[in-house]
C-alpha positions as CSV (number, residue, x, y, z in Angstrom):
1,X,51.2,112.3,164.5
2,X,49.7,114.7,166.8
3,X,47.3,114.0,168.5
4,X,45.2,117.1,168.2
5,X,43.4,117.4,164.9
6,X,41.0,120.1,163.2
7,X,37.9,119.0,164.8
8,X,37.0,117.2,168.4
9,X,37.5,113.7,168.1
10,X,35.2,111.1,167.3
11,X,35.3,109.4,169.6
12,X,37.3,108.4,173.0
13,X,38.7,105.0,174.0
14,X,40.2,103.8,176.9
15,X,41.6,100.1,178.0
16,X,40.4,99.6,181.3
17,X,42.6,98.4,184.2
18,X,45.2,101.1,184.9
19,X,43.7,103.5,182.6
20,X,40.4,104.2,183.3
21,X,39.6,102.8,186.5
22,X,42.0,101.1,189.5
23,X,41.5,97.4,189.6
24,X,44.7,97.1,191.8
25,X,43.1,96.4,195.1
26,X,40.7,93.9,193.9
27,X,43.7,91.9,192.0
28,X,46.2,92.7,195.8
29,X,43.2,91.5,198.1
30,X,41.8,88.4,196.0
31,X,45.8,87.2,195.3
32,X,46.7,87.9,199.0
33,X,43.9,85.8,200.2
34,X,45.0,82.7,197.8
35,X,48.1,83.1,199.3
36,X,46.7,83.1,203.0
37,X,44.7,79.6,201.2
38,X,47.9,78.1,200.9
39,X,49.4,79.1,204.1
40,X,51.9,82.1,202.5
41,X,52.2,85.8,203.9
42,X,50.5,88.4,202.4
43,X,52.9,90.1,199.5
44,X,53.2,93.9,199.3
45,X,51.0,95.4,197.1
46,X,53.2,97.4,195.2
47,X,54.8,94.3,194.0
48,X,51.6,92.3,193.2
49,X,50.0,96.0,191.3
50,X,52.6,96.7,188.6
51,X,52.0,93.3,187.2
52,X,47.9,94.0,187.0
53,X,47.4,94.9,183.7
54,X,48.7,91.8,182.8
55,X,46.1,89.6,184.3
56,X,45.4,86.5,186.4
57,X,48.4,84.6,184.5
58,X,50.6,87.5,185.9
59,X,49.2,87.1,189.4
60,X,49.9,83.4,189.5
61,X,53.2,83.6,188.6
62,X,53.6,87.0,190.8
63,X,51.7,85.0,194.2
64,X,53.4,81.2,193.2
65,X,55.9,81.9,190.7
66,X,53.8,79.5,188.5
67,X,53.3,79.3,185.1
68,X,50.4,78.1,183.0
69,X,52.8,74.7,182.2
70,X,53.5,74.2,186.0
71,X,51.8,71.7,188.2
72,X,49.1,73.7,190.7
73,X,49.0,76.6,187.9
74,X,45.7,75.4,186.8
75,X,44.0,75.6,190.0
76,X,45.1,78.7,191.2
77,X,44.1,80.2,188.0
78,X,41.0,79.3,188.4
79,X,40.7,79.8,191.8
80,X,41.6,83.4,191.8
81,X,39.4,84.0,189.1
82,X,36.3,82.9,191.1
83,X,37.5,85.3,193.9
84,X,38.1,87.9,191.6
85,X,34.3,87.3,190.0
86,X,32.9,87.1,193.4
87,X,34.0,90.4,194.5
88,X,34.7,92.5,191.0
89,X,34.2,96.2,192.7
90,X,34.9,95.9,196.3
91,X,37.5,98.3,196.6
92,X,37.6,98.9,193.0
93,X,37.1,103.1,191.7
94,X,37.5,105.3,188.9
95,X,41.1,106.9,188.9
96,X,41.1,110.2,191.0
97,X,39.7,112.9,188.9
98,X,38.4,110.6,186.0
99,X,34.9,111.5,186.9
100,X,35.1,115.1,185.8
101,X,37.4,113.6,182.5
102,X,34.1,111.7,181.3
103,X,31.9,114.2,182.4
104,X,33.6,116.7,180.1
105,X,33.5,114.4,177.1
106,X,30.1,113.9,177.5
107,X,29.6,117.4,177.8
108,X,31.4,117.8,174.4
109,X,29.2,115.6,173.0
110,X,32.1,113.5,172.5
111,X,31.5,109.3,172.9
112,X,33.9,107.6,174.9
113,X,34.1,103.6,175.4
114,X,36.0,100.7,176.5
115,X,38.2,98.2,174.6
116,X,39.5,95.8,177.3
117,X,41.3,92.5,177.1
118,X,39.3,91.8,180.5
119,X,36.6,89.4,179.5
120,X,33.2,90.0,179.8
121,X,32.7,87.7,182.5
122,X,34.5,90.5,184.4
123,X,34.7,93.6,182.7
124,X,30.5,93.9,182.2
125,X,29.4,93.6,186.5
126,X,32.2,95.9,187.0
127,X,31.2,98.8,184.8
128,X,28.0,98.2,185.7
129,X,28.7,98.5,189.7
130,X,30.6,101.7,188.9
131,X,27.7,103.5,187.1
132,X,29.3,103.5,183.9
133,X,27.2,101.2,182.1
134,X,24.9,103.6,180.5
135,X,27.5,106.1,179.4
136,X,29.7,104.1,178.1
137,X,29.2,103.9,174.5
138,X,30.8,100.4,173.7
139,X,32.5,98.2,175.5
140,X,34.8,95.8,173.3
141,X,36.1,92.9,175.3
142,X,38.1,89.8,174.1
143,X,34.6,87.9,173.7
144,X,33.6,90.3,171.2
145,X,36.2,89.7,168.7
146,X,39.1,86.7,167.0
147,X,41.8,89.0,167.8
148,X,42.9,90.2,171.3
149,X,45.4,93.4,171.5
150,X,47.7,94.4,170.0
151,X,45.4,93.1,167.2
152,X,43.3,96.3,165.9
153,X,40.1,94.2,165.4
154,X,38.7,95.4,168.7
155,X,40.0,99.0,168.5
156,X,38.4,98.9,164.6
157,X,34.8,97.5,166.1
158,X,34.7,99.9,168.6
159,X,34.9,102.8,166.0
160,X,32.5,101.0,163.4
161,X,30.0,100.6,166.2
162,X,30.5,104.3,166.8
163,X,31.0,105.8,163.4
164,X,33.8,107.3,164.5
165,X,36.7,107.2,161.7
166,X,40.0,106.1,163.5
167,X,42.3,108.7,162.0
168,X,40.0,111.3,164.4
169,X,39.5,108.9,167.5
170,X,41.8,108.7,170.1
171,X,43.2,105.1,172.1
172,X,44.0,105.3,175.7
173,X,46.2,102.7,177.1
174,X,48.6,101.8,180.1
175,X,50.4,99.2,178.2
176,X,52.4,98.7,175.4
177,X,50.5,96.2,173.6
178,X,47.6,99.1,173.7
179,X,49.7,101.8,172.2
180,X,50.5,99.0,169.5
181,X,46.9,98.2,168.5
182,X,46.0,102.3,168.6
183,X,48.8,102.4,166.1
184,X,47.5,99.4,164.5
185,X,44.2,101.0,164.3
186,X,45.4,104.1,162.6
187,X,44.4,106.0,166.1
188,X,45.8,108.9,167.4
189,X,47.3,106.8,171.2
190,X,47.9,108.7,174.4
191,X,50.2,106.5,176.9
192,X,49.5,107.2,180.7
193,X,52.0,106.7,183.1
194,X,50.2,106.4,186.0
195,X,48.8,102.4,185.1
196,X,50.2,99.1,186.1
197,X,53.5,99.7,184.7
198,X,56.5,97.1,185.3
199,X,59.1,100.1,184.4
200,X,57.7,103.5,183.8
201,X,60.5,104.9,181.9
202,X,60.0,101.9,179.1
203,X,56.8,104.5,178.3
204,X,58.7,107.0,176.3
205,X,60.2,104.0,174.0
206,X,56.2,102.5,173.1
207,X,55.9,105.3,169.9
208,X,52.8,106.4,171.6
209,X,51.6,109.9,170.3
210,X,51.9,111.6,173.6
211,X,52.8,110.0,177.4
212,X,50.9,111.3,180.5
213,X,52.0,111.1,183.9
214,X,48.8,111.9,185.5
215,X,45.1,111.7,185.3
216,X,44.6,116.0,184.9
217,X,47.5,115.6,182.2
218,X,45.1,113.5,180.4
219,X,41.6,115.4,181.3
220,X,43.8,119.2,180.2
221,X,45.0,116.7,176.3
222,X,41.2,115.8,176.2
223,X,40.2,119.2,176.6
């Protein structure tokens, strides 16, 4: 399925982390400065940003090799979080170039929103620090819905909300489990390479309509 159809699209989604904006060194400075809690040395953060997308589970077992059944997983978790909430955009920014992406959406008349597994807790100051509260057209987080991706019931809200018919709206995702509810959906999905990705040649193998390595790849498909 191509994702190019006869008309513009109806719409334009994106997951968040690692696709539309660059949570990384939020996630690297919060985790590091658990560790430094518990007397531990600051880990690399190329190590501690592949694993982003994936959450604060993934940073506790990244930082302490804990999972949630572990002793001590429980308050980490939770003490992360509260870092996380107290500083949600410190260092946190739009993806090089993804200003001018949204910018000529908008100028398409084209809506373009969020469907995030981030919750709201989260994923509503942070928007709202970056600017993008008022042109965003929906924001879908786990809150908002039963079923968290790859379920489609976000995706499918997201377009009801926005008229758009799925079979002419485009998902845009750094993770498998986003290419999977795009499918899901019925949406055309566009994979980006550039996100929080544990093995970026596992890409090709996620049936996503198209892969892009780069933020202009994306803003020229958009076009």
């Amino acid at each position: 399925m191509p994702v190019k159809t006869d008309r513009s699209p109806d719409a334009v989604l994106f997951d968040l982390d690692g696709t539309l904006i660059d949570t990384a060194p939020d996630f690297i400075r919060c985790l590091n400065a658990l560790r430094a809690q518990h007397g531990l040395t600051h880990l690399p953060p190329e190590e501690i940003r592949r694993s982003v997308s994936n959450g604060a589970r993934a940073m506790i077992r990244v930082g302490f090799g804990l999972e949630p059944e572990h002793e001590g997983y429980a308050e980490k978790h939770t003490a992360f979080l509260d870092l996380y909430e107290a500083g949600v955009a410190v260092e946190t920014t739009l993806f090089n170039g993804m200003e001018s992406l949204l910018i000529n959406l908008e100028n398409q008349g084209i809506p373009w929103g969020i469907v995030t597994n981030k919750p709201a807790r989260f994923a509503e100051p942070l928007i709202k620090a970056l600017g993008l509260a008022q042109r965003c057209a929906i924001l879908v987080c786990p809150d908002h819905v039963t079923e968290r991706k790859p379920h489609p019931e976000s995706l499918l809200l997201a377009c009801r909300a926005l008229q758009a018919e799925p079979g002419n709206a485009i998902y845009v995702g750094d993770h498998e489990r986003d290419i999977e509810a795009g499918r899901n959906a019925g949406m055309h999905t566009i994979a980006v390479r550039y996100g929080y990705i544990e093995q970026p040649e596992s890409v090709d193998l996620w049936q996503a309509d198209v892969v892009v390595d780069t933020v202009s790849d994306l803003a020229k498909l958009l076009q």
